[in-house]
C-alpha angles and dihedrals in degrees: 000000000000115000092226097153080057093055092060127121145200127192124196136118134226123226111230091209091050086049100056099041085060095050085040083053093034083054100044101052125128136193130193085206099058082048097260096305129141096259092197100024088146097058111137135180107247137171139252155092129296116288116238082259100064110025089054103053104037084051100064097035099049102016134083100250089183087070129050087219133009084187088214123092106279085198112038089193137081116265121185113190113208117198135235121274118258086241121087091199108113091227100066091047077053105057084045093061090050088047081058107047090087085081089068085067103054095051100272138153118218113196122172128188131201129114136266094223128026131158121153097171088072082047080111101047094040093051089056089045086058098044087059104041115012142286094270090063119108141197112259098258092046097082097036093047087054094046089047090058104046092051089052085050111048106020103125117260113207138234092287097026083059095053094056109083098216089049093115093040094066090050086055086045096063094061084069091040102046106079102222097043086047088056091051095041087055083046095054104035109033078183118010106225090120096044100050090076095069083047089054086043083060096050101047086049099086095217087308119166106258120213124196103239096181134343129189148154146208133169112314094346137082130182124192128182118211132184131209127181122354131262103217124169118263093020132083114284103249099172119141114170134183109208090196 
């Protein structure tokens, strides 16, 4: 059996000044609420190749899956990908995305890429679900858990919700505090590595309505599209987006 998937490939290029104004920013947050301190103090430039998360779905959204390698750049502009934080608390995805936001004003796009649901450890049980009854079939926490996040997401803040700055945090926050939602998130992110983008995305989002672009699920898996801010023509690009 030939390896094709193997064989892909994805063409884009970084941009080394780009790179450093993000860590000089990443270095120089601050947040009130972590009591003035340098939140990533300890951001560095490193090297190496595109994540899964990034590399799957841009390319299949900018690349020419028909082909395993265009040999020409998919993406003519410079992308930088910033990792995760070490820490698995929501908050601290959070104050990344607002270290990031700077990059809406300058005519940026943020994309971040994870997965509302993901749990690899009911592969088992899921695959024997969908040989039963078909691939569109999903575990019983996948479609709540969806439906749980989008309403955290894009339930409306008002006036004075907007202007602070964490108002979207606490609604995030509640999926861990509300006892039934908690038992679904640990359902549907046994570690939530693939869940903490959407939090970033939040965060970056500066109080912005959220729409739901796509949801879906399937076995043990759920993936949700969200949408912050527009993108119009002779304004500033203002898109953030969770593919999730």
């Amino acid at each position: 059996m030939e390896l094709i998937h193997y064989k892909s490939q994805f063409h884009t290029f970084g941009n080394l000044g780009l790179s450093q104004k993000i860590v000089e920013k990443l270095r120089n947050f601050t947040s009130a609420n972590d009591g003035g301190d340098a939140v990533f103090k300890n951001a560095k430039l490193t090297t190496r190749g595109f994540d899964h998360g990034l590399w799957v779905p841009l390319r299949v959204a900018f690349g020419d899956t028909k082909v395993s390698d265009t040999q020409k750049y998919d993406v003519d502009v410079p992308m930088v990908q910033v990792s995760l934080p070490r820490s698995s608390q929501m908050e601290t995805s959070y104050r990344l995305g607002q270290a990031l936001s700077w990059i809406r004003d300058v005519g940026g796009l943020l994309i971040f890429s994870g997965m509302s649901v993901h749990n690899l450890r009911d592969m088992g049980v899921a695959f024997q679900l969908m040989k039963q009854g078909g691939a569109g079939l999903s575990l019983s926490y996948v479609d709540p858990f969806n439906r749980v996040l989008t309403r955290q997401l894009t339930s409306k803040l008002g006036g004075g919700d907007k202007a602070d700055g964490d108002a979207r945090l606490k609604q995030l926050l509640q999926i861990e505090q509300n006892d039934t939602w908690r038992k679904l998130y640990v359902a549907s992110h046994p570690t939530n590595e693939h869940f903490l983008p959407v939090v970033v995305g939040a965060g970056a989002s500066r109080g912005d309505a959220c729409t739901e672009l796509y949801t879906a699920g399937s076995g043990s898996l759920g993936w949700n599209l969200y949408q912050w801010g527009t993108s119009d023509s002779g304004s500033k690009a203002e898109g953030v987006s969770s593919s999730l």
